[in-house]
N, CA, C and O atoms as CSV, one atom per row, in Angstrom:
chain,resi,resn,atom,element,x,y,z
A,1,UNK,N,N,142.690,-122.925,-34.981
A,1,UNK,CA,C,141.983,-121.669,-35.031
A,1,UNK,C,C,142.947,-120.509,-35.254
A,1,UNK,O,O,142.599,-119.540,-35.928
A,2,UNK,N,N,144.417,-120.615,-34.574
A,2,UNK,CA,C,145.597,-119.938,-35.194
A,2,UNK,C,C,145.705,-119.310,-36.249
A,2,UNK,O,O,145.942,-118.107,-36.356
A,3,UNK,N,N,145.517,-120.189,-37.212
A,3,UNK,CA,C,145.892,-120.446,-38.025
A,3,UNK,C,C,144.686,-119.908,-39.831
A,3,UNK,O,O,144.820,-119.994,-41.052
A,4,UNK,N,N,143.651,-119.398,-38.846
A,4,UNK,CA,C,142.378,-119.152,-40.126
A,4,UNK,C,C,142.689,-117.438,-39.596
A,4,UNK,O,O,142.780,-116.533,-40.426
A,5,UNK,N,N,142.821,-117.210,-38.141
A,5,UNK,CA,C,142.840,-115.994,-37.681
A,5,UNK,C,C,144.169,-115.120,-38.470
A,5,UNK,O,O,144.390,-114.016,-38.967
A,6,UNK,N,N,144.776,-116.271,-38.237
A,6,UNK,CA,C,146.085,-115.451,-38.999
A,6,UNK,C,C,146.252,-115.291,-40.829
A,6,UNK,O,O,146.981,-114.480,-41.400
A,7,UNK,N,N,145.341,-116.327,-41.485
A,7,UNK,CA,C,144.874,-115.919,-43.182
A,7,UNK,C,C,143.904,-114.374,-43.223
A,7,UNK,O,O,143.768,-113.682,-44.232
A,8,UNK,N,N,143.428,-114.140,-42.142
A,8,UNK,CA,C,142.091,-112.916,-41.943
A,8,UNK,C,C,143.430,-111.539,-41.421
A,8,UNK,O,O,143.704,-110.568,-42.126
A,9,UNK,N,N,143.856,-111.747,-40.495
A,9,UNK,CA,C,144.699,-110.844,-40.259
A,9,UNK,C,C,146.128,-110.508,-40.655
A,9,UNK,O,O,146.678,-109.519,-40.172
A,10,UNK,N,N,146.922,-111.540,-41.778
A,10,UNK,CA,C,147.791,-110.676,-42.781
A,10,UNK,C,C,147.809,-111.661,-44.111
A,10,UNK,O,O,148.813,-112.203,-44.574
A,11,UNK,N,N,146.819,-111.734,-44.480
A,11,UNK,CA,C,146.205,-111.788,-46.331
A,11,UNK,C,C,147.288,-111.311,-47.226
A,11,UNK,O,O,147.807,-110.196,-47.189
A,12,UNK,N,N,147.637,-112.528,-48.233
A,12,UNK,CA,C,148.614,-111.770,-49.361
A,12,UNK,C,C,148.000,-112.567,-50.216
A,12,UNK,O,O,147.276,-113.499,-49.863
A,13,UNK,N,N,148.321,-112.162,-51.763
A,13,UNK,CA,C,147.783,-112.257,-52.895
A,13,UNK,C,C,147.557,-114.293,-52.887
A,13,UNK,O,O,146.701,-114.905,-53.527
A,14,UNK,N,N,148.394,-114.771,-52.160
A,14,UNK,CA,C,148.210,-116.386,-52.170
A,14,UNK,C,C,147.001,-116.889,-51.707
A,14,UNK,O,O,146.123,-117.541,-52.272
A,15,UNK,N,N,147.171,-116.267,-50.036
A,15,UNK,CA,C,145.949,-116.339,-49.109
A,15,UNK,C,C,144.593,-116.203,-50.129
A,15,UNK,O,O,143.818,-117.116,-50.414
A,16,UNK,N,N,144.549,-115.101,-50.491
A,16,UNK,CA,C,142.999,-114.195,-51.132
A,16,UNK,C,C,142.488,-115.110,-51.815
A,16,UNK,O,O,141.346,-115.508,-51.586
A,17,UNK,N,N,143.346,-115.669,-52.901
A,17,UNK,CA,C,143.248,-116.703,-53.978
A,17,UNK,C,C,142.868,-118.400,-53.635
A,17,UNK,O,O,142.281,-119.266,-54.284
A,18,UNK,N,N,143.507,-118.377,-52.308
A,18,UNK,CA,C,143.128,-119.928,-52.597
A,18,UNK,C,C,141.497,-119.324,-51.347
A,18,UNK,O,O,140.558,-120.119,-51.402
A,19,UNK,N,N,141.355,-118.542,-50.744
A,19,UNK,CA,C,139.850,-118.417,-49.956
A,19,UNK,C,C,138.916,-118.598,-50.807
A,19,UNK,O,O,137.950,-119.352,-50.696
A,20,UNK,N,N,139.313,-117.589,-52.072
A,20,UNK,CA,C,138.130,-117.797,-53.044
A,20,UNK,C,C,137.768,-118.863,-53.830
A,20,UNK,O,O,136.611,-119.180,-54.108
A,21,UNK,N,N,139.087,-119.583,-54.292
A,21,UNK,CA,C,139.206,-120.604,-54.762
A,21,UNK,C,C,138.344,-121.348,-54.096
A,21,UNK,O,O,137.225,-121.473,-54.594
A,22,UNK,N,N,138.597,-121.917,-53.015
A,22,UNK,CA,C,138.168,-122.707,-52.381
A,22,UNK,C,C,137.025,-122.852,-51.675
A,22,UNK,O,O,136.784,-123.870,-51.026
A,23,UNK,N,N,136.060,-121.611,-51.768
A,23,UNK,CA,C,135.056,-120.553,-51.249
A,23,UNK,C,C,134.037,-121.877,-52.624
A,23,UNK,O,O,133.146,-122.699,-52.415
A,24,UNK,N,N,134.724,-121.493,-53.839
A,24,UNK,CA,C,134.040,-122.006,-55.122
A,24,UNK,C,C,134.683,-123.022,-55.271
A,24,UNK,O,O,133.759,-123.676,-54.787
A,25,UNK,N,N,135.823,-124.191,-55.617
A,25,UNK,CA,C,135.546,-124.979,-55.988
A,25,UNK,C,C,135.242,-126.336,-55.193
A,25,UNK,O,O,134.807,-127.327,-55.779
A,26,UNK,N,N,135.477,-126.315,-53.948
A,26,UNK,CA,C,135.234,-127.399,-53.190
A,26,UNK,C,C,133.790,-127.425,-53.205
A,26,UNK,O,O,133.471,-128.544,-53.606
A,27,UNK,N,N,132.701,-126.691,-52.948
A,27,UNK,CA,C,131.172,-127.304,-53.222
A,27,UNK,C,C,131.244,-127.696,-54.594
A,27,UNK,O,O,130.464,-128.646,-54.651
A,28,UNK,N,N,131.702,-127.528,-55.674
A,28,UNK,CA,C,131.706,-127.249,-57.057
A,28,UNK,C,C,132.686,-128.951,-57.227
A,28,UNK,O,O,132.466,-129.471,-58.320
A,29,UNK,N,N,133.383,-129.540,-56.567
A,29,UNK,CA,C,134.398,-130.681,-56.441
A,29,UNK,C,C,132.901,-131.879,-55.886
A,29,UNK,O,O,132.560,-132.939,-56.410
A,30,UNK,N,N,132.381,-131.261,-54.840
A,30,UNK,CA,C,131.430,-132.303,-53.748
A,30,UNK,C,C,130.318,-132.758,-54.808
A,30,UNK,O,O,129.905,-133.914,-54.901
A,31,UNK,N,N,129.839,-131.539,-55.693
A,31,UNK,CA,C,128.827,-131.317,-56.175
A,31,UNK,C,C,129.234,-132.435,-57.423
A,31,UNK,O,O,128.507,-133.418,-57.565
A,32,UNK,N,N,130.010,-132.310,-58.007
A,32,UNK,CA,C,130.671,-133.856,-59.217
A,32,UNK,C,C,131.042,-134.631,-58.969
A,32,UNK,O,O,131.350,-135.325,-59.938
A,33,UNK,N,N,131.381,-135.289,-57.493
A,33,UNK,CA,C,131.865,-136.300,-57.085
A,33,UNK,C,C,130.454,-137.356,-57.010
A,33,UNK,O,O,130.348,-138.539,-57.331
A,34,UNK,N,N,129.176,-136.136,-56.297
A,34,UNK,CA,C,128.074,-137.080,-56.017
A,34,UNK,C,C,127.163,-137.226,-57.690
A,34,UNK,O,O,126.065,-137.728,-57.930
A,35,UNK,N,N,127.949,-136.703,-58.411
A,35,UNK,CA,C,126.908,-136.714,-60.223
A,35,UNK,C,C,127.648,-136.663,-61.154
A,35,UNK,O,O,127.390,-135.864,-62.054
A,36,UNK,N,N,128.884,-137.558,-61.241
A,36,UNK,CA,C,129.312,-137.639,-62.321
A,36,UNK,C,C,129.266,-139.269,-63.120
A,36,UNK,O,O,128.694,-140.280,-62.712
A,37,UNK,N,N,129.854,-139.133,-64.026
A,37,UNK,CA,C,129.447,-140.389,-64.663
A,37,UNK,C,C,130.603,-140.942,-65.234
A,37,UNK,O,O,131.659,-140.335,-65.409
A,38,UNK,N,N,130.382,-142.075,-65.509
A,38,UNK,CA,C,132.319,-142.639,-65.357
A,38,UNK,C,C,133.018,-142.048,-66.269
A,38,UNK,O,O,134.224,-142.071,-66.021
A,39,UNK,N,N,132.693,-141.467,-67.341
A,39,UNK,CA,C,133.668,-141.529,-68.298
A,39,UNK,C,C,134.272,-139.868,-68.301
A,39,UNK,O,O,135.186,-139.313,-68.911
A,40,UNK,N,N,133.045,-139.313,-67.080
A,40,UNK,CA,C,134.032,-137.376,-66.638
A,40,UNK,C,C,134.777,-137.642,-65.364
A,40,UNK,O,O,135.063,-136.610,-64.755
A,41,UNK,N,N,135.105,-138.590,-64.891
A,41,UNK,CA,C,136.018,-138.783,-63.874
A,41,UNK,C,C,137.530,-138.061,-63.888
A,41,UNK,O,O,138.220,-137.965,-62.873
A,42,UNK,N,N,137.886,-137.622,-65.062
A,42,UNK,CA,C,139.522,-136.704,-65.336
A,42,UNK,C,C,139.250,-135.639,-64.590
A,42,UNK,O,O,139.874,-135.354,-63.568
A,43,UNK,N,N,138.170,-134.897,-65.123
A,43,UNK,CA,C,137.976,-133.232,-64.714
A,43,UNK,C,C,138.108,-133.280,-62.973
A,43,UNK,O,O,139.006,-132.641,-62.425
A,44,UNK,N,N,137.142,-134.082,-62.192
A,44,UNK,CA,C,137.608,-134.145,-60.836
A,44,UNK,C,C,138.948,-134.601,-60.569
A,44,UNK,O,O,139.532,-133.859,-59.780
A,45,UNK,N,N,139.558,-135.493,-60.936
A,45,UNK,CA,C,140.801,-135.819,-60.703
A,45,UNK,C,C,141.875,-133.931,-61.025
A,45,UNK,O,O,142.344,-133.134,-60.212
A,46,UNK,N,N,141.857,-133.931,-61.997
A,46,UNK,CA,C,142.328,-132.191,-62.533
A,46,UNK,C,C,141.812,-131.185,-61.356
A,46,UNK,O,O,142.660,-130.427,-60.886
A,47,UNK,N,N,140.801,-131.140,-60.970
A,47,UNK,CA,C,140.636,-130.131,-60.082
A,47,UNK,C,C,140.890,-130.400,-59.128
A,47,UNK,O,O,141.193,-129.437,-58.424
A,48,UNK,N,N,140.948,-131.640,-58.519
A,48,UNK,CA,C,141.440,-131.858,-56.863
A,48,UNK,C,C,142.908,-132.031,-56.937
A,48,UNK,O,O,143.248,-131.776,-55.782
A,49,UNK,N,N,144.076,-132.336,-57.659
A,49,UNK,CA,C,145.363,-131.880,-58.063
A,49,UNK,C,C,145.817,-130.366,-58.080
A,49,UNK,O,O,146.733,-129.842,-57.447
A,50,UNK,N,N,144.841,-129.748,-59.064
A,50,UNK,CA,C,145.333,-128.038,-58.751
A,50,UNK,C,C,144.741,-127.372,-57.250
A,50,UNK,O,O,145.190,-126.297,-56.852
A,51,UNK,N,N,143.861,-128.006,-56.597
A,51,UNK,CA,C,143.716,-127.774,-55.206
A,51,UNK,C,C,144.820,-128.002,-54.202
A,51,UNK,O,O,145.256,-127.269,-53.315
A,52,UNK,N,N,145.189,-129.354,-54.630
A,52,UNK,CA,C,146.496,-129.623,-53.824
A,52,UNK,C,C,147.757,-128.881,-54.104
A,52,UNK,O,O,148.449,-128.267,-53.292
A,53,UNK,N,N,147.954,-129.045,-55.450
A,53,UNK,CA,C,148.824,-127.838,-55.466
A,53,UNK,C,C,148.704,-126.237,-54.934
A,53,UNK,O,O,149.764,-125.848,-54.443
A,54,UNK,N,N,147.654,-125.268,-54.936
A,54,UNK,CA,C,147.261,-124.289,-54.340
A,54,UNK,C,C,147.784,-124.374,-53.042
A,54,UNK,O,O,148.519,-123.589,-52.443
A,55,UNK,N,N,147.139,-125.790,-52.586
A,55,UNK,CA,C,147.266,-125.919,-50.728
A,55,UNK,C,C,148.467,-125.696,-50.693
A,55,UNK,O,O,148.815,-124.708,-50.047
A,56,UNK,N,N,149.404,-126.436,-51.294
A,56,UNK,CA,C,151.184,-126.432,-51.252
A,56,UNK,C,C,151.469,-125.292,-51.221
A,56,UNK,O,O,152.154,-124.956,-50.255
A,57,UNK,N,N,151.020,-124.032,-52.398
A,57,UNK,CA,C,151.558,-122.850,-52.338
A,57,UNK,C,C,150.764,-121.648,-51.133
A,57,UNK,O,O,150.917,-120.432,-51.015
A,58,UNK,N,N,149.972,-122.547,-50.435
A,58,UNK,CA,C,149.373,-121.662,-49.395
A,58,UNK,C,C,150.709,-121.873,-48.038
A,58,UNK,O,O,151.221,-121.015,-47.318
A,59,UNK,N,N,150.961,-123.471,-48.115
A,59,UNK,CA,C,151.591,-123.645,-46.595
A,59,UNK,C,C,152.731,-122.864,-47.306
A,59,UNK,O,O,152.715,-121.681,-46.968
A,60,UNK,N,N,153.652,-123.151,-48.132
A,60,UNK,CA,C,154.722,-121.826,-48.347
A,60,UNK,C,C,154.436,-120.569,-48.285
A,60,UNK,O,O,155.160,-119.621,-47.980
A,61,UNK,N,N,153.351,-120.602,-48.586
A,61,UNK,CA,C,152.998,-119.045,-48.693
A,61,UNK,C,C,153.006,-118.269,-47.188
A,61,UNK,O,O,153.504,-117.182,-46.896
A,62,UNK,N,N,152.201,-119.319,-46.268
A,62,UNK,CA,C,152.505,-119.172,-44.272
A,62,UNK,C,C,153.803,-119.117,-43.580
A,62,UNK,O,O,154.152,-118.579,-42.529
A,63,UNK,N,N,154.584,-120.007,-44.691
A,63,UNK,CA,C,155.802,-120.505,-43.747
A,63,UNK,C,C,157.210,-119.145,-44.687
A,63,UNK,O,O,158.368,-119.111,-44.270
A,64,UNK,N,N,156.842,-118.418,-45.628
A,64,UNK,CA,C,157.605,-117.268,-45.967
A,64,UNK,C,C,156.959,-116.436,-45.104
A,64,UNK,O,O,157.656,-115.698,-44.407
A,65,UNK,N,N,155.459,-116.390,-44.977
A,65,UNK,CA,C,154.891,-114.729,-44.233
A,65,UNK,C,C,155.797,-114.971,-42.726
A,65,UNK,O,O,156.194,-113.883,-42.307
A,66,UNK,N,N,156.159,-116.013,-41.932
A,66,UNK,CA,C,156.868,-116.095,-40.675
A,66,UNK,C,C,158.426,-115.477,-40.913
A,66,UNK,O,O,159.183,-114.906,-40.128
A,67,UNK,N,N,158.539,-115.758,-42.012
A,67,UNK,CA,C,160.429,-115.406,-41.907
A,67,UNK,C,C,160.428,-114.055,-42.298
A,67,UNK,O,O,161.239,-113.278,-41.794
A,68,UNK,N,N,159.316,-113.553,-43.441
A,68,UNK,CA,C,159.351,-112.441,-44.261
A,68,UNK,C,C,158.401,-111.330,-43.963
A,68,UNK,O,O,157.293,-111.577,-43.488
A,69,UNK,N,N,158.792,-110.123,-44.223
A,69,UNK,CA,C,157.847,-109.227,-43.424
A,69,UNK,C,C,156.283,-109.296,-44.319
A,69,UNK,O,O,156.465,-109.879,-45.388
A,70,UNK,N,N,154.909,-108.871,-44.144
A,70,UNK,CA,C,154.305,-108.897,-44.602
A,70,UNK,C,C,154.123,-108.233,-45.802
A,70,UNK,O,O,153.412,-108.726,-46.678
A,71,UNK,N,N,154.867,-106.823,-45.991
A,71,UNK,CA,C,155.095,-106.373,-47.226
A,71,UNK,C,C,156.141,-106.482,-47.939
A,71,UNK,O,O,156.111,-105.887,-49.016
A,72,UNK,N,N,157.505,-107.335,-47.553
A,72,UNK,CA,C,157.866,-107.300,-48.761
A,72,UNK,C,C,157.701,-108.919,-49.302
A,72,UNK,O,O,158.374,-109.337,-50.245
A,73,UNK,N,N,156.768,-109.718,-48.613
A,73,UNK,CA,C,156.207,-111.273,-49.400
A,73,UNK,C,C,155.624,-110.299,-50.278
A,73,UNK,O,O,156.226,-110.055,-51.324
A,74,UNK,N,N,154.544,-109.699,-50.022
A,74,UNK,CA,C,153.588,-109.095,-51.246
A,74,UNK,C,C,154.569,-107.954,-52.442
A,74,UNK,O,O,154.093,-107.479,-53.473
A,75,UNK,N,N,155.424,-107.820,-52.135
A,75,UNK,CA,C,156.070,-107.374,-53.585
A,75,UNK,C,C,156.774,-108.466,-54.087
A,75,UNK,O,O,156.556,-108.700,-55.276
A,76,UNK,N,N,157.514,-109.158,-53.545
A,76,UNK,CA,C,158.074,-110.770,-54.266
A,76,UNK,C,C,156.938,-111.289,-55.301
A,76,UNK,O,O,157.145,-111.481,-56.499
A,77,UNK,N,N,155.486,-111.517,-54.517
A,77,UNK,CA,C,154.614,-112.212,-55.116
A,77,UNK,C,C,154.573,-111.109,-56.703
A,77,UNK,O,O,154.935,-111.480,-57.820
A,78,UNK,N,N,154.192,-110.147,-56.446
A,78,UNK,CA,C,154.081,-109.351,-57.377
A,78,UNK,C,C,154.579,-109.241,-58.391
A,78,UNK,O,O,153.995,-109.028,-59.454
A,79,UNK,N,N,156.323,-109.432,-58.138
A,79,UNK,CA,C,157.531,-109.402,-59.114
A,79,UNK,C,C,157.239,-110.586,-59.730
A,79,UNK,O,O,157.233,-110.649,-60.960
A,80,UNK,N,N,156.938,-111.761,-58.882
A,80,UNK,CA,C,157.242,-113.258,-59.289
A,80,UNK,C,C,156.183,-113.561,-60.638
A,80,UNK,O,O,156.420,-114.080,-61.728
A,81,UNK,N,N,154.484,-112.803,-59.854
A,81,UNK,CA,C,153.561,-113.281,-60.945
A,81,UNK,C,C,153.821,-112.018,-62.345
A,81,UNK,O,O,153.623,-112.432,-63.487
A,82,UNK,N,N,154.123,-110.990,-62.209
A,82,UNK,CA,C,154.813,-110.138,-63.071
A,82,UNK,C,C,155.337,-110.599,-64.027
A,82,UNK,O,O,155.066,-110.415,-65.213
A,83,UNK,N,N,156.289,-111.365,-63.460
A,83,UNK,CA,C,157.907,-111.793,-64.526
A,83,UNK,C,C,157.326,-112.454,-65.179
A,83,UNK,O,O,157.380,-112.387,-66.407
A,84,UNK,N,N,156.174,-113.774,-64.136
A,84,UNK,CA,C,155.876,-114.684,-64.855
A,84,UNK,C,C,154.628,-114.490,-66.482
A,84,UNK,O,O,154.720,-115.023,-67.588
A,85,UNK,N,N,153.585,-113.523,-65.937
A,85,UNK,CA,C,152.962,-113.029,-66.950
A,85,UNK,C,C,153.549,-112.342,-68.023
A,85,UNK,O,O,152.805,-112.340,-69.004
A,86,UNK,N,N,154.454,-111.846,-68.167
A,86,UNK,CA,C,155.532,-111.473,-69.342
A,86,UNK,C,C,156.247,-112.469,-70.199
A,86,UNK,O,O,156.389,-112.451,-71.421
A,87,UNK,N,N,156.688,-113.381,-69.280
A,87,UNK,CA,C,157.269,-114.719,-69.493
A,87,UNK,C,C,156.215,-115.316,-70.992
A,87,UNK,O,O,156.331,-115.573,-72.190
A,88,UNK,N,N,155.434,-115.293,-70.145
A,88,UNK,CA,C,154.272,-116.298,-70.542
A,88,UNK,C,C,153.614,-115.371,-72.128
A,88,UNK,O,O,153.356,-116.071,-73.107
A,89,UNK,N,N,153.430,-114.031,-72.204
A,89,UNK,CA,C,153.232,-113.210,-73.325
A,89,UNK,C,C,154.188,-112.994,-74.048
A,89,UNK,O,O,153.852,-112.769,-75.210
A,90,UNK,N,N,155.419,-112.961,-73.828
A,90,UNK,CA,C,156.633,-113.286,-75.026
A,90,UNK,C,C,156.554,-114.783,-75.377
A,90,UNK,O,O,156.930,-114.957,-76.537
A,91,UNK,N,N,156.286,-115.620,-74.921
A,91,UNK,CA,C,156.797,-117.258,-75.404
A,91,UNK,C,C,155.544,-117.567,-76.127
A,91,UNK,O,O,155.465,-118.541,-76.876
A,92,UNK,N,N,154.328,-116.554,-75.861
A,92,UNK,CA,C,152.930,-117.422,-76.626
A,92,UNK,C,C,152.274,-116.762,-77.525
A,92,UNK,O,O,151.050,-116.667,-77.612
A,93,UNK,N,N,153.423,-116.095,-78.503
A,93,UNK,CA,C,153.375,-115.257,-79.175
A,93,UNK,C,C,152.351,-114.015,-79.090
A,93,UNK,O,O,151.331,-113.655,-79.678
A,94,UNK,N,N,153.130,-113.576,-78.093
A,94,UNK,CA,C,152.486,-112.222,-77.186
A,94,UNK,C,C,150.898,-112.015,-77.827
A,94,UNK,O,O,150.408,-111.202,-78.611
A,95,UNK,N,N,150.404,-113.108,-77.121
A,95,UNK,CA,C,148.768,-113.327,-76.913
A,95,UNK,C,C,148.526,-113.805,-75.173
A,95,UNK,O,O,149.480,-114.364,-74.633
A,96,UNK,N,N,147.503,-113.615,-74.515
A,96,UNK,CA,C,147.190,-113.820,-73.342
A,96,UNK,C,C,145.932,-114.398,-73.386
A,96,UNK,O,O,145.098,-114.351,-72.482
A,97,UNK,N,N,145.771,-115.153,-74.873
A,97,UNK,CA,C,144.600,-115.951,-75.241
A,97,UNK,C,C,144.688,-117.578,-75.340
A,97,UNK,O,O,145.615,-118.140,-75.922
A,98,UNK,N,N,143.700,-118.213,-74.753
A,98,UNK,CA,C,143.674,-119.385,-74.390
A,98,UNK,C,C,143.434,-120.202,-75.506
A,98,UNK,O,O,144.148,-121.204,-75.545
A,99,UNK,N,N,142.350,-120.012,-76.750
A,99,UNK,CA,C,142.281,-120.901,-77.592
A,99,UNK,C,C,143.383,-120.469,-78.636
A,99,UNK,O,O,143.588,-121.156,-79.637
């Protein structure tokens, strides 16, 4: 119970993301597990992997908010997804488009 009290009382951009995430895709995971048909079996496999991964970057995300003050995790995060969205618009020939 620690531990939900403490995602509610100092929230950073990780926290927010996987609540909602997980707010939506776990009924959305339950909901294809009980109606899918053999041959869409990847897409659940794909989404319960990037869940696990999320989870991973949530327990880091707990175990920096203990060492690190609460505001400056949230400018790290900031810089980090920053750099990385720049990263990602120079290498893909500065498009932020998926197809």
């Amino acid at each position: 119970m620690n531990a939900i009290s403490d995602l509610i009382k100092r929230p950073t951009f990780i926290s927010i993301l996987f609540i909602i995430l997980t707010g939506l895709g776990v009924p959305l995971i339950v909901y294809q597990l009980f109606t899918f048909h053999d041959s869409g079996s990847l897409g659940i496999t794909i989404e319960i992997i990037g869940f696990l991964i999320l989870f991973g970057l949530l327990v880091t995300d707990r175990f920096l908010l203990r060492n690190i003050s609460n505001k400056k995790l949230s400018i790290i995060e900031v810089v980090l997804i920053t750099g990385y969205l720049i990263y990602y618009y120079f290498t893909n020939d500065r498009s932020f488009s998926i197809g």
